[in-house]
C-alpha positions as CSV (number, residue, x, y, z in Angstrom):
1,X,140.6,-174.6,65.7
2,X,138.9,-177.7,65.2
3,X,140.4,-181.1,64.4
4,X,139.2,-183.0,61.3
5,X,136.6,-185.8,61.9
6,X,138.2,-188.9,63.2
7,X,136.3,-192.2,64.6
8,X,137.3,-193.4,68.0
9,X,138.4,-196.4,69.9
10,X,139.6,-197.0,73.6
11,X,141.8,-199.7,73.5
12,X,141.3,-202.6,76.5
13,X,144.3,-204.3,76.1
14,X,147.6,-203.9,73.9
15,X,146.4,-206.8,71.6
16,X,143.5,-205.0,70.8
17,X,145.4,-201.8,70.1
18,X,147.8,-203.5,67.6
19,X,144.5,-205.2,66.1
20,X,143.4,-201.6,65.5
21,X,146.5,-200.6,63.7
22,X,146.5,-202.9,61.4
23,X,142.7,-202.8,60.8
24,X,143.3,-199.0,59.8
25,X,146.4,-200.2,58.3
26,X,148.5,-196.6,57.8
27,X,145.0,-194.8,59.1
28,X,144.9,-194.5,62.9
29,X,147.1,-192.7,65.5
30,X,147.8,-193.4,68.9
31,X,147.1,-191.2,71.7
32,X,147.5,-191.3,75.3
33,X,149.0,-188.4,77.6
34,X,147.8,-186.3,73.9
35,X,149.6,-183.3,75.3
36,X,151.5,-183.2,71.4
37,X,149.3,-185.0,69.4
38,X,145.9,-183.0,70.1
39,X,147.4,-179.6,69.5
40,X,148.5,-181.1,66.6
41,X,145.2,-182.6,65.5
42,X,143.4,-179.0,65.9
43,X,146.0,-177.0,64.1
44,X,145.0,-179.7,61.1
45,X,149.1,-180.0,61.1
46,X,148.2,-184.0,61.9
47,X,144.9,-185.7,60.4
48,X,143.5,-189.6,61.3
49,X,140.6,-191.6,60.4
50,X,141.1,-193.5,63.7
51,X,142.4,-192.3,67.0
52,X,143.2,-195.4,69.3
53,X,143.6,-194.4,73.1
54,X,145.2,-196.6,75.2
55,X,145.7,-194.1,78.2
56,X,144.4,-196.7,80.1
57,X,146.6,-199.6,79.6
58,X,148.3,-199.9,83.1
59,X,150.3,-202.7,81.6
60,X,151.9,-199.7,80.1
61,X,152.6,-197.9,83.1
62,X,154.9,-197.7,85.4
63,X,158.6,-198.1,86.3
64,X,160.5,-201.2,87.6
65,X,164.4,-202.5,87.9
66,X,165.6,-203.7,84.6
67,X,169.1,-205.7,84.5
68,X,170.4,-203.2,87.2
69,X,168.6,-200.2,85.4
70,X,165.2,-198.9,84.9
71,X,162.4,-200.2,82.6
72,X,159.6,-196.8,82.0
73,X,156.3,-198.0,80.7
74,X,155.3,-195.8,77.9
75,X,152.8,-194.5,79.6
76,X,154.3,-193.5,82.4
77,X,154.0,-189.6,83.4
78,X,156.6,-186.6,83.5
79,X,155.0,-186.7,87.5
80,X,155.4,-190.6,88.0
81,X,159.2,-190.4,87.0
82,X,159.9,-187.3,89.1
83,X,157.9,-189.2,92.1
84,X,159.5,-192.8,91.5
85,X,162.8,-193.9,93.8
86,X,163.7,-195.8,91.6
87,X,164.8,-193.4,89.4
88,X,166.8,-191.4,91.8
89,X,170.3,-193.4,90.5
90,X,169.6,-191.2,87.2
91,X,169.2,-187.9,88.5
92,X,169.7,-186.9,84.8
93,X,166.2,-187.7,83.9
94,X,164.6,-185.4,87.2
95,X,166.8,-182.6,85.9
96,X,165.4,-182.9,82.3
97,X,162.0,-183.5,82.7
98,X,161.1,-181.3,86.0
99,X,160.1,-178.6,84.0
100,X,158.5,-179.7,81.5
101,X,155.6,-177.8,80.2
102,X,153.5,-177.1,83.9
103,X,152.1,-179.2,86.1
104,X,149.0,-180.3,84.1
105,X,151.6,-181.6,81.2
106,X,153.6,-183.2,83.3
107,X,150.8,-184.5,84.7
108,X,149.5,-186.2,81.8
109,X,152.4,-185.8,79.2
110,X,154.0,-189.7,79.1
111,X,157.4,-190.5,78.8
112,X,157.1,-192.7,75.6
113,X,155.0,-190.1,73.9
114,X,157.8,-187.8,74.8
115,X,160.3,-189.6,72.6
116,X,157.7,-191.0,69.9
117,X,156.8,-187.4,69.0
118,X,160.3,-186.8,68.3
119,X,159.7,-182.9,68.9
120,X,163.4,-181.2,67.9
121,X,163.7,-178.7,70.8
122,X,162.2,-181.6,73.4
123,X,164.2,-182.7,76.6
124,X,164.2,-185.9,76.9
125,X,165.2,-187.2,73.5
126,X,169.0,-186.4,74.6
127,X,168.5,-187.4,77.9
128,X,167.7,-191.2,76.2
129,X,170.7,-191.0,73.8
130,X,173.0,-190.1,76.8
131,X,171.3,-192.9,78.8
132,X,172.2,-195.2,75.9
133,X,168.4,-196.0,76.2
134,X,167.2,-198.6,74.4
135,X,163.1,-198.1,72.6
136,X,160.8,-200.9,72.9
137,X,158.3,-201.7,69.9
138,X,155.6,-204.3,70.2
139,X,153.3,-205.3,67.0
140,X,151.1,-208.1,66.1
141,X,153.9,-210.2,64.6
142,X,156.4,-209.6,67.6
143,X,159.2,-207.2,69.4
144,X,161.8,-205.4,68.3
145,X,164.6,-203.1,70.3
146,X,165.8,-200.1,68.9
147,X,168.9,-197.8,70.2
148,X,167.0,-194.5,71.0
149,X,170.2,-192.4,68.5
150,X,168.8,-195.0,65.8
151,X,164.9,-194.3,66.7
152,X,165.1,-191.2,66.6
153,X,165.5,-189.7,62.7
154,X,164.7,-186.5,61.7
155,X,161.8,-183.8,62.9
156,X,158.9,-185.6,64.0
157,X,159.7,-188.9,62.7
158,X,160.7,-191.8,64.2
159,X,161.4,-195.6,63.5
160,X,158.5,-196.8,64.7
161,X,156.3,-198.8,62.4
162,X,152.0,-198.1,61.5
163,X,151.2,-201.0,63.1
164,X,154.0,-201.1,66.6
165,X,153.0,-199.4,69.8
166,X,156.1,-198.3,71.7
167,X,155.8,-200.1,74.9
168,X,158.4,-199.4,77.3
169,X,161.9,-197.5,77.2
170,X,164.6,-199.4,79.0
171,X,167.7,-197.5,80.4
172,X,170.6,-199.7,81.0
173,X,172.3,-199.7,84.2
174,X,175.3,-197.3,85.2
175,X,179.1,-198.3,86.2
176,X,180.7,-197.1,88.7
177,X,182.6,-193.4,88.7
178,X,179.9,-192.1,86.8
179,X,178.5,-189.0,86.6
180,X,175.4,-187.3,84.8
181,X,173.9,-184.2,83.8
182,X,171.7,-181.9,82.0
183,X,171.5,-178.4,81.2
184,X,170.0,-176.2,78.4
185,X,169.2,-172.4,76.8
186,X,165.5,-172.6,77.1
187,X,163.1,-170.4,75.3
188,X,161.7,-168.5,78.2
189,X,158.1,-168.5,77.0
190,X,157.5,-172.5,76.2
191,X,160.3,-173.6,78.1
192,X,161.6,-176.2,74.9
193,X,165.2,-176.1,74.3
194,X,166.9,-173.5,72.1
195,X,170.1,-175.5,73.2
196,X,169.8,-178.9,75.6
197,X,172.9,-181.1,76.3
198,X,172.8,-184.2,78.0
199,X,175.9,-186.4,79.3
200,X,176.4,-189.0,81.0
201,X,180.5,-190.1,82.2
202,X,181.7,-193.5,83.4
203,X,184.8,-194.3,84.1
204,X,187.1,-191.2,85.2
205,X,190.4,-191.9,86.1
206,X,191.6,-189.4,88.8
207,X,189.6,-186.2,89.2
208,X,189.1,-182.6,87.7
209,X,191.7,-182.0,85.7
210,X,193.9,-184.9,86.9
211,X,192.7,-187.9,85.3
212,X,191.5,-189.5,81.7
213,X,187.7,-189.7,81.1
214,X,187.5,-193.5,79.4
215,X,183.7,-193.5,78.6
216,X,181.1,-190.3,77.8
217,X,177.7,-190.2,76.0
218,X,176.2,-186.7,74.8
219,X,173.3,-185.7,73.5
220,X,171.7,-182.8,72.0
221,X,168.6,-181.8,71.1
222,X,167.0,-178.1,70.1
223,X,170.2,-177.8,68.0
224,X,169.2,-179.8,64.7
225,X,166.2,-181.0,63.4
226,X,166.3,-183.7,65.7
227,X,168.2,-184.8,68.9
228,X,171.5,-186.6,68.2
229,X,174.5,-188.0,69.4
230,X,177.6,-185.7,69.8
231,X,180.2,-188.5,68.7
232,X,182.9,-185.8,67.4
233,X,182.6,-184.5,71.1
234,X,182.7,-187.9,72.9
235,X,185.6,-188.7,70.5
236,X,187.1,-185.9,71.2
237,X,187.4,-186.0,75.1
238,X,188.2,-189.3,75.7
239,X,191.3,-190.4,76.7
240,X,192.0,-187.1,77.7
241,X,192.9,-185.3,80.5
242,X,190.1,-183.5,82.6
243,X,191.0,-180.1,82.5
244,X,189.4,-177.1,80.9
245,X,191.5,-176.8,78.1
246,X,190.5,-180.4,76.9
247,X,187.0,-180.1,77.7
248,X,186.4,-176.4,75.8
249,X,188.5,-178.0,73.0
250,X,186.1,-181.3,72.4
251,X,182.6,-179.2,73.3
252,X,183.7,-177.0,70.6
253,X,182.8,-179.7,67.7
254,X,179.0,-179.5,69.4
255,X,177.7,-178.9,66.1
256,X,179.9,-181.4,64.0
257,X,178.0,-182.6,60.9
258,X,174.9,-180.9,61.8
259,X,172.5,-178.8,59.6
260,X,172.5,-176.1,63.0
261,X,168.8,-174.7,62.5
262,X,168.0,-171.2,62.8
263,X,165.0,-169.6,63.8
264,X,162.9,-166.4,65.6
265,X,165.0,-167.8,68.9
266,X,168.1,-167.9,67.7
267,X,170.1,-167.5,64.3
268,X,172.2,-170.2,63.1
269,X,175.7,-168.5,64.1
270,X,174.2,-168.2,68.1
271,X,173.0,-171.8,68.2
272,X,176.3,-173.1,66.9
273,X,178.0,-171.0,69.6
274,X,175.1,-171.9,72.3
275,X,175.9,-175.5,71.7
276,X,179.7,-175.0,72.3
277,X,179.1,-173.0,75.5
278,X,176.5,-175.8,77.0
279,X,178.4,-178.7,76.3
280,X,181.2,-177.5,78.4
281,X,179.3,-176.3,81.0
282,X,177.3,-180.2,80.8
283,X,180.7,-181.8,80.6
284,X,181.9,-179.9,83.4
285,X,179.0,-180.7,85.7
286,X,178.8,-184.6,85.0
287,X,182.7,-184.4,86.0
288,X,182.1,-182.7,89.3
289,X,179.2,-185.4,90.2
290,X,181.2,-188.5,89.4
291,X,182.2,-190.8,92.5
């Protein structure tokens, strides 16, 4: 199909970008990677007057240490994260993102379009909650910071403002014991997530089913209509003792509070029971990685 008529403006800096905004106040999109928003523009699903790229913003790329942690340019590629060292002390992120799409999405899919689209079967949404990531927002008037659990709000929505560019995503710096992982039920055609569970563990006390797990973040996305933190599940486990019993016992409250969706992949009874099954196995995994 065909997109609706839309003008067109290449941003040169970010200033000019947030100009554009709120010139077209409520009017314009951004684009950059455009791996979601283009489909999305030619199914006539999404309309704009305006489209502002600012795919070549290099202010916006690229990844540096942040506070001991990471700072991710929005614009930063599925392809630049996987190739970065510095992101090799979050192996989570290389497990969530390396198959992503195929190589010409990951090529030009970014990062902060990734969790700006707020797709509800995406990866990397959970991965962010479980990283405790925090979402950078820049507009004309100044910068906020925004908990990726709070940015993210329902199906395709977010908390980002008309007139704020998402400008970098900043994952705070691990302690030490911890452990991190990431695995899923994928839909074997599009490879999105008919069940993904992220977690990431700090602070164990002994080992496998010896010791107390202190401090666990989980997320979930494909589950509900967006990703979401697993608190019943986190509250569940800690304190506790690291054994199986324990760990099947808190991943069964996956699905806590959550309107579980149901769909051609998967009926609402199976994704409730997917969710159980993966948040064990995640739990399990981040336990056997922990140092």
């Amino acid at each position: 199909m065909i997109p609706a008529a839309f003008e067109y403006s290449r941003a040169s800096s970010v200033d000019e970008a947030l100009n554009l905004l709120t010139q077209y106040a409520g009017g314009a999109k951004i684009i950059a990677g455009g791996q979601s928003l283009l489909p999305l523009l030619k199914l006539r699903v999404a309309a704009a007057d305006r489209l502002v790229d600012i795919s070549r913003l290099t202010e916006l790329r690229g990844i540096r240490e942040w506070e001991g942690g990471l700072s991710i340019g929005a614009l930063t590629t599925y392809r630049e994260v996987l190739d970065s060292p510095l992101t090799k002390k979050f192996p989570i992120l290389a497990e969530a993102i390396r198959d992503v799409g195929d190589v010409q999405v990951r090529n030009r899919g970014t990062i902060g379009g990734s969790i700006a689209h707020a797709d509800p079967a995406s990866d990397f949404p959970a991965v962010a909650i479980a990283l405790d990531a925090q979402i950078v927002l820049r507009s004309t008037t100044g910068e906020r910071v925004v908990p990726a659990e709070q940015f993210l709000q329902s199906a395709f929505t977010t908390d980002i403002r008309d007139d704020e560019i998402l400008t970098e995503i900043r994952i705070p710096a691990g302690k030490g014991g911890s452990g991190q992982a990431y695995v899923k039920l994928e839909q074997p055609a599009s490879g999105y997530s008919i069940v993904g569970v992220a977690a990431v563990i700090h602070d164990v006390h002994g080992v496998m089913g010896s010791g107390s797990l202190e401090s666990v973040r989980i997320g979930i996305t494909g589950v509900g209509d967006i990703a979401y933190r697993a608190t019943a599940v986190e509250q569940a486990i800690q304190g506790q003792q690291c054994d199986a019993a324990d760990i099947r016992a808190a991943a069964s409250h996956a699905a806590d509070g959550v309107m579980v969706a149901s769909d051609i992949h998967a009926d609402q009874a199976y994704r409730t029971e997917m969710a159980k099954v993966y948040t064990r196995r995640v739990i399990e995994a981040a336990l056997h990685r922990t140092s």
